[in-house]
C-alpha positions in Angstrom: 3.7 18.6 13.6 1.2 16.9 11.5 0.8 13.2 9.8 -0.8 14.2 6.8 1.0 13.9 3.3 0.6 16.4 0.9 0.4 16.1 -2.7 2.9 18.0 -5.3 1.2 21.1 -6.8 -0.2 20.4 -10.0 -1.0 16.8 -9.9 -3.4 15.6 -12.0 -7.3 15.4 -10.7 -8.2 11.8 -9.9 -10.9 11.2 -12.0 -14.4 10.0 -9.7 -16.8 7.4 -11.6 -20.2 6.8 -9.7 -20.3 3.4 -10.0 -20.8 0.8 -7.2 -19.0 -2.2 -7.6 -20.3 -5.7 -6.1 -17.5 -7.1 -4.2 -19.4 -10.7 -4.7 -19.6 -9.7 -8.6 -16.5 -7.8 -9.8 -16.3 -8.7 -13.1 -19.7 -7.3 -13.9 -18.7 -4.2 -12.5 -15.5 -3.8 -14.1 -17.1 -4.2 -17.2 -18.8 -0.6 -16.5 -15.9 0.9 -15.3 -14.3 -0.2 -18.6 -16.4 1.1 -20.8 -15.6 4.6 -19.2 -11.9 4.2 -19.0 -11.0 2.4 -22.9 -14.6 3.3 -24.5 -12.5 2.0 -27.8 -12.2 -1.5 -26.2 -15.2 -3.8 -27.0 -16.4 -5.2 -23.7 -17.3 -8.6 -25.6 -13.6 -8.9 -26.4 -12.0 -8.1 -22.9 -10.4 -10.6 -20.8 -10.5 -10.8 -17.1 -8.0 -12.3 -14.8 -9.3 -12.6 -11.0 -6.3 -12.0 -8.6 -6.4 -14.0 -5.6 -3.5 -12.6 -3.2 -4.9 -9.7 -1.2 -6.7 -10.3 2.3 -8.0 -6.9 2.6 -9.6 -6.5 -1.1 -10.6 -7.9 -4.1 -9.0 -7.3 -7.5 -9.2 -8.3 -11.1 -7.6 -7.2 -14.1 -8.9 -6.3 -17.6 -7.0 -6.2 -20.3 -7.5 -7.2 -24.3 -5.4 -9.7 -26.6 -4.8 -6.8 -29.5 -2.5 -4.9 -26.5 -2.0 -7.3 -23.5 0.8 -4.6 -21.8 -2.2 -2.4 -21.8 -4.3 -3.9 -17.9 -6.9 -1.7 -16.1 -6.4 -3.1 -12.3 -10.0 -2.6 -10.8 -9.9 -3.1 -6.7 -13.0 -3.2 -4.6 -12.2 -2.3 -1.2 -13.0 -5.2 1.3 -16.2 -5.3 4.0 -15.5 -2.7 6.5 -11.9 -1.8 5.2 -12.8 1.6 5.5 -12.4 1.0 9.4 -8.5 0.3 8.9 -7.6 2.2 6.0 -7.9 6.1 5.6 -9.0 6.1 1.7 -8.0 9.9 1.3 -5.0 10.0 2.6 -4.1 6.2 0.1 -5.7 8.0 -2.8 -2.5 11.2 -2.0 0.1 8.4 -1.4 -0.5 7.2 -4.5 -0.2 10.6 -6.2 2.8 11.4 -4.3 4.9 7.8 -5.4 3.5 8.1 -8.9 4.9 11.7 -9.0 8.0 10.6 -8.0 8.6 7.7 -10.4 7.7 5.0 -7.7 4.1 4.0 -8.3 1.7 3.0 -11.4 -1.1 5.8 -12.6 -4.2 5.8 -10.9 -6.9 5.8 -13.6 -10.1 6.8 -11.3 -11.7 6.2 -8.0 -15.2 4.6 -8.0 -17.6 4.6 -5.5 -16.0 1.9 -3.3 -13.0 1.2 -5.1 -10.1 2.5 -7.3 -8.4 1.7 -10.6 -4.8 2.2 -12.0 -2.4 1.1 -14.0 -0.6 -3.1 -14.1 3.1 -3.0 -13.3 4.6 -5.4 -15.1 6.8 -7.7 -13.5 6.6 -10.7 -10.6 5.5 -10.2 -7.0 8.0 -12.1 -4.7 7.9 -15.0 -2.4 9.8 -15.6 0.5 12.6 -17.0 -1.1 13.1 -13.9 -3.1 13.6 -11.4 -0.7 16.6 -13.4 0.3 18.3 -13.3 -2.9 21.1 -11.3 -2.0 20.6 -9.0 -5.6 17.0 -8.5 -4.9 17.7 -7.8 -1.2 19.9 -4.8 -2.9 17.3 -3.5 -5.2 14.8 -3.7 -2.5 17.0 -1.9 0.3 17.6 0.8 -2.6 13.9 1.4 -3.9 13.0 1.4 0.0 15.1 4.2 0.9 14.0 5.8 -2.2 10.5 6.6 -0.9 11.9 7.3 2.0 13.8 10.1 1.0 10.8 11.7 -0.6 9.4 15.1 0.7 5.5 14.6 0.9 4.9 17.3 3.6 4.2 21.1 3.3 7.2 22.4 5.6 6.0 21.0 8.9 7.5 18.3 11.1 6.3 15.1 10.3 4.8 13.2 12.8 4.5 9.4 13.1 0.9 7.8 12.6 1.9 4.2 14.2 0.6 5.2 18.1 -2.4 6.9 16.4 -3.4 4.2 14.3 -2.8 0.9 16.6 -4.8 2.7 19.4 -7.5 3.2 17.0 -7.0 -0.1 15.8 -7.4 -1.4 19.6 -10.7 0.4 20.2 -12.3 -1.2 17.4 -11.7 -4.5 18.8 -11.7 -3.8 22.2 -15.8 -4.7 22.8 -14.3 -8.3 21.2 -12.4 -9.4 24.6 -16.1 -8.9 26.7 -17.9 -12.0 28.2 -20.6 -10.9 25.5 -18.0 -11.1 22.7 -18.9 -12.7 18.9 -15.7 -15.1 19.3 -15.0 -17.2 22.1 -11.5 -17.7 20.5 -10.3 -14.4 21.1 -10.7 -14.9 24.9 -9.1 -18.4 24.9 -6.5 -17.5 22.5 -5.5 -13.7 22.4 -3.6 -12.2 25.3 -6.0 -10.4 27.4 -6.8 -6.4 27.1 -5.2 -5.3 30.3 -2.0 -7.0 28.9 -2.4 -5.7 25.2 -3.1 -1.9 26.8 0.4 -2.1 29.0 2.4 -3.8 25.9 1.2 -0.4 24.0 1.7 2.0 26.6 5.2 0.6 27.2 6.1 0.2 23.9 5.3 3.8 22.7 7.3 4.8 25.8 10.4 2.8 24.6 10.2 2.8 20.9 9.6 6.8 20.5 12.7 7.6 22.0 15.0 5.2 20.2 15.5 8.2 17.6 14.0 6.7 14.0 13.9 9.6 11.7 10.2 10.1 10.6 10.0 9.5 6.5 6.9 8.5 4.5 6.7 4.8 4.7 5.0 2.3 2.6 4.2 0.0 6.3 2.6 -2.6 4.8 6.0 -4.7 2.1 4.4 -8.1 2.2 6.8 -10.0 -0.4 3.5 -9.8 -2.7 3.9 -6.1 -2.6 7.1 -6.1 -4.3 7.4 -6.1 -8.1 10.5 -7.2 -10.0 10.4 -6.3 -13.4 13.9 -8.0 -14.9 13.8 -6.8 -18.3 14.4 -3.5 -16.9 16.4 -4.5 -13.7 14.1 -2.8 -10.8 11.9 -3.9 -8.2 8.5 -1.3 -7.2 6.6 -1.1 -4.8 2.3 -1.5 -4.4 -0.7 -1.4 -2.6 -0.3 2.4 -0.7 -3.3 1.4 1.8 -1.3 1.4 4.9 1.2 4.2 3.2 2.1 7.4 6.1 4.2 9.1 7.9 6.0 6.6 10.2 9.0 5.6 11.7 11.8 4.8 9.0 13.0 1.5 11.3 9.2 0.5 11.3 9.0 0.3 7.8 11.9 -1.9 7.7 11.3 -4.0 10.3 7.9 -4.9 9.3 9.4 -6.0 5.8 11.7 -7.8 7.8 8.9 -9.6 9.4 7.4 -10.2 6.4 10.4 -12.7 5.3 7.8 -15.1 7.2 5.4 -15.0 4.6 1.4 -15.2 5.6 -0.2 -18.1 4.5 1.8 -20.2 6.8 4.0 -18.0 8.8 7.6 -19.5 9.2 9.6 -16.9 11.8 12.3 -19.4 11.4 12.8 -17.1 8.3 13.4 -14.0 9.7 16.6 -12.9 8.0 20.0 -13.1 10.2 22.1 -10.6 11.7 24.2 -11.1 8.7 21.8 -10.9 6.4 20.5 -7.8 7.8 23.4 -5.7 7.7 23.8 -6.1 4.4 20.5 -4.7 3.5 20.9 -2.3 6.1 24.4 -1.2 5.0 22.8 -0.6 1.2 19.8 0.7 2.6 22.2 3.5 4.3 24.6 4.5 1.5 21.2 4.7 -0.7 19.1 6.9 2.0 22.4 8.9 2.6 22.9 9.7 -1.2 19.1 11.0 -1.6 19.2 12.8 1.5 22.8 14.0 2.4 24.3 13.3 -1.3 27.1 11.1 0.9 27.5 7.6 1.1 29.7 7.7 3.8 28.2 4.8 6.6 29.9 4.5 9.8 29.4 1.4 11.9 27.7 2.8 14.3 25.1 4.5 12.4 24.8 0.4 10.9 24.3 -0.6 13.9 22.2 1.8 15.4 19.4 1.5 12.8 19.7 -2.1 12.9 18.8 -2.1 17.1 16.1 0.6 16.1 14.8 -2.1 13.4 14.4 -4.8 15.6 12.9 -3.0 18.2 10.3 -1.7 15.6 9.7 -5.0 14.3 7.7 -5.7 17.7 5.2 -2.7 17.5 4.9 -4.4 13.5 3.6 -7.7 15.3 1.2 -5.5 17.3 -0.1 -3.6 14.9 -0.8 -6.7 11.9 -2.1 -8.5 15.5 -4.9 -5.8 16.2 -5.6 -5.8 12.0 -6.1 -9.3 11.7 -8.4 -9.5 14.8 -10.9 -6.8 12.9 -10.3 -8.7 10.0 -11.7 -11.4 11.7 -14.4 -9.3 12.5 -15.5 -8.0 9.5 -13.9 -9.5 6.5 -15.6 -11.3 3.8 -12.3 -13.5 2.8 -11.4 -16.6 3.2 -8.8 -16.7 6.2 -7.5 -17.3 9.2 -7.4 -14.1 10.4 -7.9 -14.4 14.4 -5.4 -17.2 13.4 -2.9 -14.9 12.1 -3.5 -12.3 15.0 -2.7 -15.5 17.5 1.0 -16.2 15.9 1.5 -12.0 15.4 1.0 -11.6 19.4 2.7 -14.9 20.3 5.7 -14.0 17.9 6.0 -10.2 19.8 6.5 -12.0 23.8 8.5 -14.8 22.1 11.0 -12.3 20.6 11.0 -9.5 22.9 13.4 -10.4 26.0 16.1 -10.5 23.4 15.3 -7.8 21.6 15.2 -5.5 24.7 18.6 -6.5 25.5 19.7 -5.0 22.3 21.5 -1.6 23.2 21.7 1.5 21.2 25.8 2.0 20.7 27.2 5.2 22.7 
């Protein structure tokens, strides 16, 4: 058993440019990096758009008028990111997607940061994901990746207990008398609470039966691409990208109907609405995997218990991120905010959630 994803003989080397990048500076930096990766551009000609979405990195693009489909994305990881995110195992998910049709290239790693290839298309809000044709194309390209083989032969193994415990450490010192931020001890439920919620959850959750599948973890509505000339949504940012539990993935993308900025739950799709992503979902993930399409009700409604469930370890998890965030972070947000509504949104949700049964 083993969590780590392997990449497909024969992929390309990722290319490794020592350059260091200011994160308070990127265009300046980029310019480098561009003079490596297009050496026919000229630098005095190329155009830089700053994008302002991420809370973990920074990224710009660089592109120039003459071929405008043609943008070099350039990310500089965050302060500290490398505390939450395991660069390695990103840099193979990327490989692994883009091998399999469902990611952009990946042009070079630099010294604290990659670059890869723009997808073209429009990252979604919270009304999109809601669009009942959208909801289809997503349900499909989600059970897509998860059909995809990214281990050498060996059981997968889920990295969600791994990680959140690891995420817990970090912050534990943060819930001390001596702790940076008196906020976390007025606001955030106390550690001997947060240690029996994981304890109790990994107890519960593991046994529900969620097949293990490589998961993307992390499909903000900004991480999903619709390109409608072509008629498909994709998939980006491979940070959190693992092995996991297939109902964690969607029920964190469930959770994500919320949005960030100013997290509505009161948009956290239906029971209705859920079974029809979940019903495509199925027939898609059954054609990759069993070449059927057959879905029986049960199965429909045993993933969607399994989902709901999941969606409170999602809560957890993004909880114990945003409070290192908080931490460490260089961005402008509300991230002990965030954790607050994460960890107040799991207890608020969780009585009826555990009286969700499993059909016999």
């Amino acid at each position: 058993m083993e969590t780590q994803i392997h990449v497909p003989v024969g992929s390309p080397v990722i290319r490794k440019i020592p350059i260091f990048v200011d994160e308070h500076n990127v265009t300046e930096g980029a310019m480098k990096l561009i003079k490596e990766l297009r050496p026919t551009w000229d630098t005095s000609h190329v155009k830089t758009k700053l994008f302002t979405d991420g809370t973990t990195n920074k990224l710009v693009g660089c592109y120039v008028e003459d071929s405008p489909e043609d943008v070099v994305l350039v990310r500089v990881y965050g302060n500290k990111t490398e505390l939450i995110v395991d660069r390695d195992n990103e840099l193979k998910s990327f490989q692994v997607l883009h091998a399999n049709g469902c990611a952009p290239r990946l042009y070079c790693t630099f010294q604290n940061g990659i670059c890869y290839e723009f997808m073209q298309g429009d990252a979604l809000g919270t009304q999109d994901v809601r669009d009942p044709s959208l909801l289809r194309l997503i349900a499909r390209e989600m059970a897509r990746i998860h059909a995809i083989h990214a281990h050498n032969g060996c059981i997968p193994k889920p990295n969600l207990w791994i990680k959140m415990r690891k995420y817990f450490s970090l912050v534990a010192t943060e819930f001390t008398d001596q702790a940076s931020n008196i906020r976390i001890q007025q606001e955030v439920p106390s550690k001997v609470v947060l240690e029996q919620e994981m304890v109790w959850m990994k107890e519960h959750l593991s046994t529900l039966g969620s097949p293990v599948v490589l998961c993307h973890n992390d499909l903000l509505c900004k991480n999903i691409i619709h390109n409608s000339k072509e008629g498909h949504v994709r998939f980006i940012d491979y940070e959190y990208s693992s092995y996991n539990y297939q109902a964690f993935d969607i029920g964190n993308h469930f959770n994500e109907f919320a949005g960030m900025t100013e997290l509505d739950y009161g948009l956290y799709p239906s029971r209705e609405m859920q079974m029809d992503w979940l019903k495509v979902y199925l027939q898609a993930y059954k054609l990759f995997t069993k070449k059927t399409e057959e879905v029986s009700p049960r199965e429909l409604e045993t993933l969607y218990v399994q989902v709901n469930k999941f969606a409170l370890a999602s809560h957890f998890f993004w909880g114990f991120w945003a409070l290192i965030q908080a931490k460490y972070s260089s961005i402008d947000f509300d991230f002990l905010g965030y954790a607050v509504l994460r960890f107040n949104q799991y207890f608020k949700t969780k009585p009826a959630v555990m009286a969700m049964q499993i059909p016999e």
